[in-house]
LOZAPA-120674 format. One line per field, with one value per residue (C-alpha): residue in three letters; x, y, z. Coordinates in nm, 4 decimals. Layout:
# residues N
rest (Ala;...)
x (X;...)
y (Y;...)
z (Z;...)
END
This chain:
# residues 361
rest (Unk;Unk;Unk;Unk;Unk;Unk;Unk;Unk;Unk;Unk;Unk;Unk;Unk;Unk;Unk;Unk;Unk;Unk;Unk;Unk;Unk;Unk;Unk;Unk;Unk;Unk;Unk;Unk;Unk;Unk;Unk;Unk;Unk;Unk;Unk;Unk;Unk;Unk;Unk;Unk;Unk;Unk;Unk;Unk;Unk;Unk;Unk;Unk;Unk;Unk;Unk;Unk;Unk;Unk;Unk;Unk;Unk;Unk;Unk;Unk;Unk;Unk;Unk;Unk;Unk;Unk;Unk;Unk;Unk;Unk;Unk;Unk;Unk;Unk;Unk;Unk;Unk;Unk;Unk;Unk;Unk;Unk;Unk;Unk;Unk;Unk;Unk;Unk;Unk;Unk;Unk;Unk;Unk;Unk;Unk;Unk;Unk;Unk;Unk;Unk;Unk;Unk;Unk;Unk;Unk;Unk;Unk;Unk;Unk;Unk;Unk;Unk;Unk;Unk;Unk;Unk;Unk;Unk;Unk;Unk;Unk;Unk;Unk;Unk;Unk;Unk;Unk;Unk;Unk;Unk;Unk;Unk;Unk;Unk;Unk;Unk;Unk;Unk;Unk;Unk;Unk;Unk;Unk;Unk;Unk;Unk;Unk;Unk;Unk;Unk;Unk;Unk;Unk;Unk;Unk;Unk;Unk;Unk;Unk;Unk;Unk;Unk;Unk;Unk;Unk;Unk;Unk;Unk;Unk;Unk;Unk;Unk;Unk;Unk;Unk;Unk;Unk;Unk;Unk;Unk;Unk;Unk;Unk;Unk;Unk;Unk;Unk;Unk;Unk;Unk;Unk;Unk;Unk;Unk;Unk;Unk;Unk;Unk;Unk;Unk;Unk;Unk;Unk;Unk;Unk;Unk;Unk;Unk;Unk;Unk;Unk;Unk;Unk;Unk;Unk;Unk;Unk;Unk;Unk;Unk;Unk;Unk;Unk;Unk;Unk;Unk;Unk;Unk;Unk;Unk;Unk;Unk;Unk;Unk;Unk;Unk;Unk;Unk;Unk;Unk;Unk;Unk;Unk;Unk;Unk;Unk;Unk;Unk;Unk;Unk;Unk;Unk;Unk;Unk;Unk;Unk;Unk;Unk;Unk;Unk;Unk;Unk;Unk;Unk;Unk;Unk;Unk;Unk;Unk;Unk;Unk;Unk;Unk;Unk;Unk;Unk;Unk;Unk;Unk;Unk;Unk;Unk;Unk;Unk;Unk;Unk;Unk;Unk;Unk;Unk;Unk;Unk;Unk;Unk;Unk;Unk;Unk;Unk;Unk;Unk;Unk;Unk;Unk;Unk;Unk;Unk;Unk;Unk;Unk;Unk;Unk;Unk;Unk;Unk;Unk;Unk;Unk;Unk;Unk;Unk;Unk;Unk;Unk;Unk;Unk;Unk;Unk;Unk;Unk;Unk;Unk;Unk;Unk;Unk;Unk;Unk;Unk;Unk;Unk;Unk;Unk;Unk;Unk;Unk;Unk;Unk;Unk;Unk;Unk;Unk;Unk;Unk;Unk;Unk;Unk;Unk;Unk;Unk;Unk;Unk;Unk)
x (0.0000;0.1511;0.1600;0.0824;0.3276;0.2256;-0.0653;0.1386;0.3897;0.1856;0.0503;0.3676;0.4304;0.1196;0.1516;0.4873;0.3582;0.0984;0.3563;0.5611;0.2439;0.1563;0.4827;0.4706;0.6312;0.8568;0.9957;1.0272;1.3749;1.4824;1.8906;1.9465;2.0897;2.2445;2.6098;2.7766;3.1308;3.1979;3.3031;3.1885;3.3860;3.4917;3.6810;3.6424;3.9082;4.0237;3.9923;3.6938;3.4967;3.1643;2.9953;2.6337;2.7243;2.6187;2.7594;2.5536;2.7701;3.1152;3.1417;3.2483;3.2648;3.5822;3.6779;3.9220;3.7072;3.5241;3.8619;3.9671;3.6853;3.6976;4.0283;3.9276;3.6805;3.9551;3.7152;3.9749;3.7423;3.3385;3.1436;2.9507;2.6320;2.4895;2.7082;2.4328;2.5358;2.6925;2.8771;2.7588;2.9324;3.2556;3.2799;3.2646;3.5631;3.7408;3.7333;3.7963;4.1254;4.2954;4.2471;4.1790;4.1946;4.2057;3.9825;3.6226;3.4499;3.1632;2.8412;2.6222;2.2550;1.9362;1.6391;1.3598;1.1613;1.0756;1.0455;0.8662;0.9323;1.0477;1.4494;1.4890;1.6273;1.8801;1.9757;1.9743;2.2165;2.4859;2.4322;2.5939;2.8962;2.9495;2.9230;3.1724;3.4009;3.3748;3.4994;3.1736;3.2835;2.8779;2.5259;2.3073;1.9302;1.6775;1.3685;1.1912;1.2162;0.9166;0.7380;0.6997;0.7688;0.4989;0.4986;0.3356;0.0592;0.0061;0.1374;0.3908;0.6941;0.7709;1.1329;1.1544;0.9854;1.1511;1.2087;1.4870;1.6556;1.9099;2.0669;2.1374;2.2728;2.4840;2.6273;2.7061;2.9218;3.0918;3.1837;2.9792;2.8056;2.4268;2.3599;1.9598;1.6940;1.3947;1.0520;1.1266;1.0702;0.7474;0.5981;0.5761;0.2650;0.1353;-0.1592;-0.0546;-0.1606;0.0189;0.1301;0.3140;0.7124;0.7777;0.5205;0.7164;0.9140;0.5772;0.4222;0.7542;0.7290;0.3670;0.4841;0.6550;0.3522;0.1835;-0.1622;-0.1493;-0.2043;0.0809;0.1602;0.1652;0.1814;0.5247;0.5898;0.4678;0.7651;1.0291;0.8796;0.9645;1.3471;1.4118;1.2646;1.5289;1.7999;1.6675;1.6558;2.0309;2.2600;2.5779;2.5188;2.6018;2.3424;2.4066;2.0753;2.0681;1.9696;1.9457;1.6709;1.4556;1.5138;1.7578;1.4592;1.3845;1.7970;1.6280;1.4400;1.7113;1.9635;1.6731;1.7260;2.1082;2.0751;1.8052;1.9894;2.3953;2.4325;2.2846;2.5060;2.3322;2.4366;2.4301;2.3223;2.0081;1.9651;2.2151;1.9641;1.7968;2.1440;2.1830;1.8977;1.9685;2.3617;2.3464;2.1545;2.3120;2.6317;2.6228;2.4156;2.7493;3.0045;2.7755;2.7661;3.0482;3.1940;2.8340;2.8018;2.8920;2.9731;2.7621;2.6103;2.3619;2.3929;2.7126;2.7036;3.0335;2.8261;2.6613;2.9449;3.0345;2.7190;2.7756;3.1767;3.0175;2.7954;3.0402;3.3451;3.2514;3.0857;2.9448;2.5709;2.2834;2.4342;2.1911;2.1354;2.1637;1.7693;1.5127;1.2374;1.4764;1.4905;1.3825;1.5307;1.8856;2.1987;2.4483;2.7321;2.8285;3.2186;3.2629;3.6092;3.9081;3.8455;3.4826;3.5400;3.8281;3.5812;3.2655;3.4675;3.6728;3.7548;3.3834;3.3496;3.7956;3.6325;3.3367;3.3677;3.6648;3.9217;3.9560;4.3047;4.4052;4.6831;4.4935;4.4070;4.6034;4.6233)
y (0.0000;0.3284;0.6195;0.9694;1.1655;1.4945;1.5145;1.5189;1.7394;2.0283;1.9983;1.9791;2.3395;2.4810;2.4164;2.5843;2.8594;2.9116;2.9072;3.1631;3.3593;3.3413;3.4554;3.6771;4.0005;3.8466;3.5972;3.7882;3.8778;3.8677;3.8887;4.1817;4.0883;4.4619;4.4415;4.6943;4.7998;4.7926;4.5225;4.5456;4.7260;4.5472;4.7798;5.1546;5.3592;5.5393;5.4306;5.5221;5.5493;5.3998;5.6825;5.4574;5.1037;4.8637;4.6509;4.5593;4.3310;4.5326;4.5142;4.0893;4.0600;3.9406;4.2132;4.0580;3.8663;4.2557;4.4273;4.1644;4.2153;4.5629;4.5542;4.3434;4.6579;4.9095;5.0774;5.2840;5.3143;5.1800;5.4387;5.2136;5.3800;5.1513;5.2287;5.2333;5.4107;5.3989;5.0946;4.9232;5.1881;5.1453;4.8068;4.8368;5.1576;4.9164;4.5744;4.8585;5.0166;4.7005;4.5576;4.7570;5.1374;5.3317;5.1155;5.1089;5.4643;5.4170;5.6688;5.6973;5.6358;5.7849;5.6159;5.8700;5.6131;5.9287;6.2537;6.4843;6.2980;6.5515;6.5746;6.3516;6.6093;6.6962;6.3279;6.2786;6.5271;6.4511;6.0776;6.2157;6.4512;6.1121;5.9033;6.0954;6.1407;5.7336;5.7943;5.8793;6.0553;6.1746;6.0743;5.8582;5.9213;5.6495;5.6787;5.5651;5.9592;6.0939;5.7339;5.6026;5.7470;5.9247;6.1430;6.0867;6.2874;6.0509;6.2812;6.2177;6.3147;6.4912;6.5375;6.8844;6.8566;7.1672;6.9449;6.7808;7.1249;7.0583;6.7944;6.9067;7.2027;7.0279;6.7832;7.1472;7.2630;6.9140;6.9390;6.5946;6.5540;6.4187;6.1648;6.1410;5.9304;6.0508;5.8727;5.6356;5.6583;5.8542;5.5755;5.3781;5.6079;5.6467;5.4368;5.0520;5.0207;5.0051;5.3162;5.2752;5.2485;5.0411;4.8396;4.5076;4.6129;4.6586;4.3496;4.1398;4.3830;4.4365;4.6027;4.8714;5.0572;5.2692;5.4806;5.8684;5.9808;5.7138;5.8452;6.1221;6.2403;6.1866;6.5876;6.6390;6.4172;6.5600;6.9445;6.8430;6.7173;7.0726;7.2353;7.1153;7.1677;7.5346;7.5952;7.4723;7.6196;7.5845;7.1705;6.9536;6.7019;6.4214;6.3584;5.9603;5.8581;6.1544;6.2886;6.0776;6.3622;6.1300;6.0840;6.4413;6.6300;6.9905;6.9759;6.8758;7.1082;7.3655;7.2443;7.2309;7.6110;7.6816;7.4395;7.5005;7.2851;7.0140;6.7111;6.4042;6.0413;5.7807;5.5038;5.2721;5.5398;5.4389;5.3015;5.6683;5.8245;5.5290;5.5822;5.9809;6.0102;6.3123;6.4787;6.3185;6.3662;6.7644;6.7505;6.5430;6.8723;7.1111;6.9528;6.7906;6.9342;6.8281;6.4484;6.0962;5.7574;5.5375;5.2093;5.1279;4.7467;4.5055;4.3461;4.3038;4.2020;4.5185;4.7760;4.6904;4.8320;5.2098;5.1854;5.1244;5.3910;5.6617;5.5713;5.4673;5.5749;5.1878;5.2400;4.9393;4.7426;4.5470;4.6454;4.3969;4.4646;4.3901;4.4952;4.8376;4.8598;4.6879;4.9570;4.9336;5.1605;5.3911;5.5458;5.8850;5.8820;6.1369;6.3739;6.2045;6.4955;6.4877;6.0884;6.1701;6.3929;6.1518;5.8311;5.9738;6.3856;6.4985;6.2859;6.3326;6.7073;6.6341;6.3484;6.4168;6.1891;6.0095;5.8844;6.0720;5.8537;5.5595;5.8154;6.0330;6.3898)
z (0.0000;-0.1092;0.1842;0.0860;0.3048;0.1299;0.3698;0.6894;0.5116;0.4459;0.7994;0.9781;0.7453;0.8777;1.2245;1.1769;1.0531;1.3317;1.6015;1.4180;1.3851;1.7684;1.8847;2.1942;2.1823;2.4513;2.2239;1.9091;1.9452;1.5937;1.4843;1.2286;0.9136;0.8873;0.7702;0.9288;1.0688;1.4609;1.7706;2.1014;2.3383;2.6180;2.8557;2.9218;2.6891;3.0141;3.3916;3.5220;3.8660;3.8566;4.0722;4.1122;4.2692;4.4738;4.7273;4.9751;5.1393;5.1849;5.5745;5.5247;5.1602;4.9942;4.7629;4.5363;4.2711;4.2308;4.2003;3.9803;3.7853;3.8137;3.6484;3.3213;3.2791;3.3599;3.6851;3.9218;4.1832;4.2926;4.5119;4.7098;4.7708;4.9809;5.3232;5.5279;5.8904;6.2207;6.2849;5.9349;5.7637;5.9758;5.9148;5.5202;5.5686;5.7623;5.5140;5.2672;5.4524;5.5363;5.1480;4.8855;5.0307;4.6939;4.5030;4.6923;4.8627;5.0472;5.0764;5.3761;5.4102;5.5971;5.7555;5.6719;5.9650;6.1870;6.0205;6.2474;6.5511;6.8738;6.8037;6.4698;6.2536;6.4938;6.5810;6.1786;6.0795;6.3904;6.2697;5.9665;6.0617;6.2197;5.9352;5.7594;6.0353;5.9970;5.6247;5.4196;5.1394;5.0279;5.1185;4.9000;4.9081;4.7774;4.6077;4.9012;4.9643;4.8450;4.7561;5.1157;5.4225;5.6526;5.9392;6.2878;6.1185;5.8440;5.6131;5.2965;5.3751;5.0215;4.9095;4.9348;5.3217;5.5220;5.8051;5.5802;5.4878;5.7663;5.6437;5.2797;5.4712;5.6664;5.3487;5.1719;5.4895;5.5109;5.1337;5.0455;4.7730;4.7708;4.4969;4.4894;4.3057;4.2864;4.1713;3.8136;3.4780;3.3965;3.1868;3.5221;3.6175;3.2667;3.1572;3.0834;2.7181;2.3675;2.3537;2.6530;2.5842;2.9026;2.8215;2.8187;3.1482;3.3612;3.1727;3.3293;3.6557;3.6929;4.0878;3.9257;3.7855;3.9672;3.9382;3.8060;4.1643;4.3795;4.5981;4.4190;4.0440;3.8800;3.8040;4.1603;4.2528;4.0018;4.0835;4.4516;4.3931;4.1674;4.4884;4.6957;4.5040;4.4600;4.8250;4.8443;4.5536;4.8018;4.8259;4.5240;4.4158;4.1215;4.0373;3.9245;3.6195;3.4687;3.6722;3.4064;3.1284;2.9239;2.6762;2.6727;2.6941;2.5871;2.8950;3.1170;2.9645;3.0520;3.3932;3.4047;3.3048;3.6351;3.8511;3.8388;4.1747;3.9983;3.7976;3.6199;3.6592;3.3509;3.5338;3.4273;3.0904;2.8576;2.6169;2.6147;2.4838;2.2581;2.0345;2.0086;1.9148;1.7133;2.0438;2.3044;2.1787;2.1723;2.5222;2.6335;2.4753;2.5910;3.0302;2.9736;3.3057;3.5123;3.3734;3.5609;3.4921;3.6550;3.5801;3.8826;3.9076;3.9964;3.6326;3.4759;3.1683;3.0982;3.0796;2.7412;2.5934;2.8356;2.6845;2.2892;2.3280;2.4286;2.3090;1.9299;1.5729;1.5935;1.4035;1.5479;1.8078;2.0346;2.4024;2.6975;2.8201;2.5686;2.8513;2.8684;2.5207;2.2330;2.0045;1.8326;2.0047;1.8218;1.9695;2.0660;1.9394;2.2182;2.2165;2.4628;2.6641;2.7141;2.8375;3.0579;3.2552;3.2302;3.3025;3.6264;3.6151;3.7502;4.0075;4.1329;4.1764;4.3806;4.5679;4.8550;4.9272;4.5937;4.4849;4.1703;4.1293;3.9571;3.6534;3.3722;3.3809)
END
C-alpha cells in the first residue's frame, strides 16, 4: 500500500507557521541581518569610577574577585552607595582600609523612619557629621524619599519637606556631595496600554507601575526634587539617572541652566542616549563638566554596551535589556576629553578623598 506523506507534510508546514504567527512580543527577538562595521567594546578607553554602585555586602565581603573584575573593565574606583550608617558603615571603611583602600568609597545612608518625631532632625544630621568622620565621602538618598515614608501625622513626607533642609545644609558645609533618586521613569505612572514604551518592562514587573495619583503624580515628585535643590545652591546634588530627562535632553539642559548645583548620573539610561547620538552627543560637549559615569547594578556584563555607546561611531548594536529597550543603540564617538571627565575627572572634583593617582592627567 503506497503512503501519501504529502498530507502530513503540508501539515507539519502549517503548524509551523501558526507558532511563528503566535509569537509573543517576549519571544520575538529577531537577529538583524544589517552588515555593518563595529566590535563590542569590552573595557572603558580610560579608567573610570563607577559613581552609582552597589555593594551591599562590603562590611564581610571578599573584595578581590570585584577588584579583579573591576580591572578586566579598567574601573579605578566603585562608590559604594549603599554604606548604610553607624557601625555598618565602619565596618565596610574598615574591610575597605585594610584591602583595597584606593579602590572602593563608600556613601552613607538615611532612615527617613521618623520625620517629624520631637528631636529627629537633629539626631539625623549629627548621625551624619558622624558618618563621615567614619569615612563617608557623600550621602546617597533612595527613592523611598518621596514614595513612602509618613509622618506621625500621616502625612507624605515629600522630598523637598523643610524638616529635611538641615541635612542638605549640613552635606554642603561638610563638602559631600548628595547623589539622589527621585521617583522612576514617567511611563511607570502612565496608563498601561500600547502606547506605553515600558510596556514590556511593567508586563515582566507588573509592581513597578503605579496609578497617576501614587503616591503622588510623577511631576509632583520631580517638581519636589528641583525644589530642593533650589533651596540649596551651596550643596552639590548628582541627580541619578538623569533625573529621568535622558529621553527628553532639551528639557534637562533647561534644567542644568536653572539648577547650576545640579550634575546628572548615567546610570540605568544608557539606552535613552543610545537611540539619540546626534543629540546626546552635543548635550554630552555642551555639560560635559556636570556628567557621571555610573552604571547602577554590579554586572560586569553590561558595561560593554555604556563603553560602545560613548566611546565609538558603531551604528545598530543590540542592548543587553530587551524589557529596557527593544530599540537598536548607536554610539556617541565622544572627544578624549569629554570621556576623561565623564569616566573619572567629575566625580575626582566632587567626591573628597579620591586617589588621583589611579588616573592620567
Amino acid at each position: 500500500m503506497k503512503f501519501n506523506r504529502l498530507p502530513i507534510l503540508l501539515g507539519l508546514v502549517l503548524s509551523a507557521v501558526s507558532i511563528a504567527q503566535d509569537l509573543s512580543f517576549e519571544e520575538y527577538n529577531p537577529i538583524s541581518t544589517l552588515v555593518v562595521d563595529g566590535s563590542p567594546v569590552l573595557n572603558a578607553k580610560f579608567p573610570f569610577i563607577d559613581i552609582h554602585g552597589h555593594q551591599y555586602r562590603m562590611s564581610g565581603q571578599d573584595l578581590s574577585p570585584v577588584v579583579a573584575a573591576m580591572d578586566t573593565l579598567n574601573m579605578g574606583i566603585m562608590v559604594n552607595l549603599s554604606g548604610r550608617s553607624g557601625d555598618d558603615l565602619k565596618r565596610s571603611v574598615s574591610n575597605i582600609k585594610d584591602n583595597f583602600p584606593n579602590r572602593f568609597v563608600v556613601f552613607a545612608n538615611i532612615n527617613f523612619e521618623g520625620v517629624g518625631s520631637p528631636g529627629w532632625t537633629e539626631k539625623t544630621v549629627a548621625q551624619l557629621e558622624e558618618d563621615v568622620r567614619s569615612g563617608a565621602r557623600g550621602l546617597k538618598i533612595y527613592k523611598s524619599l518621596g514614595l513612602r515614608y509618613i509622618d506621625p501625622n500621616g502625612n507624605r513626607v515629600t522630598v523637598d519637606d523643610a524638616r529635611l533642609d538641615p541635612i542638605w545644609a549640613k552635606c554642603g558645609e561638610l563638602g559631600i556631595p548628595v547623589l539622589i533618586h527621585t521617583a522612576d521613569p514617567k511611563s511607570f505612572w502612565d496608563e498601561f496600554d500600547g502606547d506605553n514604551e515600558r510596556w514590556l518592562e511593567l508586563k515582566l514587573r507588573p509592581r513597578r507601575k503605579r496609578s497617576a495619583t501614587n503616591p503622588a503624580p510623577w511631576e509632583q515628585l520631580i517638581a519636589e526634587q528641583h525644589n530642593m535643590f533650589k533651596k540649596h545652591p551651596n550643596t552639590l546634588f548628582v541627580n541619578a539617572h538623569m533625573g529621568w530627562y535622558a529621553n527628553n535632553l532639551g528639557k534637562l539642559g533647561q534644567l542644568m541652566d536653572e539648577m547650576p548645583n545640579m550634575y546628572v548620573g548615567i546610570g540605568a539610561i544608557i539606552a535613552e542616549l543610545g537611540r539619540q547620538p546626534r543629540t546626546a552627543r552635543a548635550f554630552f560637549i555642551k555639560y560635559q563638566d556636570r556628567i557621571l559615569f555610573g552604571k547602577d547594578s554590579w554586572k560586569p556584563e553590561e558595561f560593554p554596551t555604556y563603553f560602545r555607546v560613548l566611546e565609538s561611531d558603531d551604528e545598530y548594536f543590540p542592548y543587553h535589556k530587551k524589557y529596557h529597550a527593544f530599540w537598536a543603540m548607536y554610539g556617541l564617538d565622544l572627544p578624549d576629553d569629554v570621556l576623561k571627565k565623564v569616566y573619572y575627572k567629575n566625580a575626582l572634583r566632587i567626591v573628597p578623598g579620591l586617589d588621583k593617582s589611579l588616573f592620567p592627567n
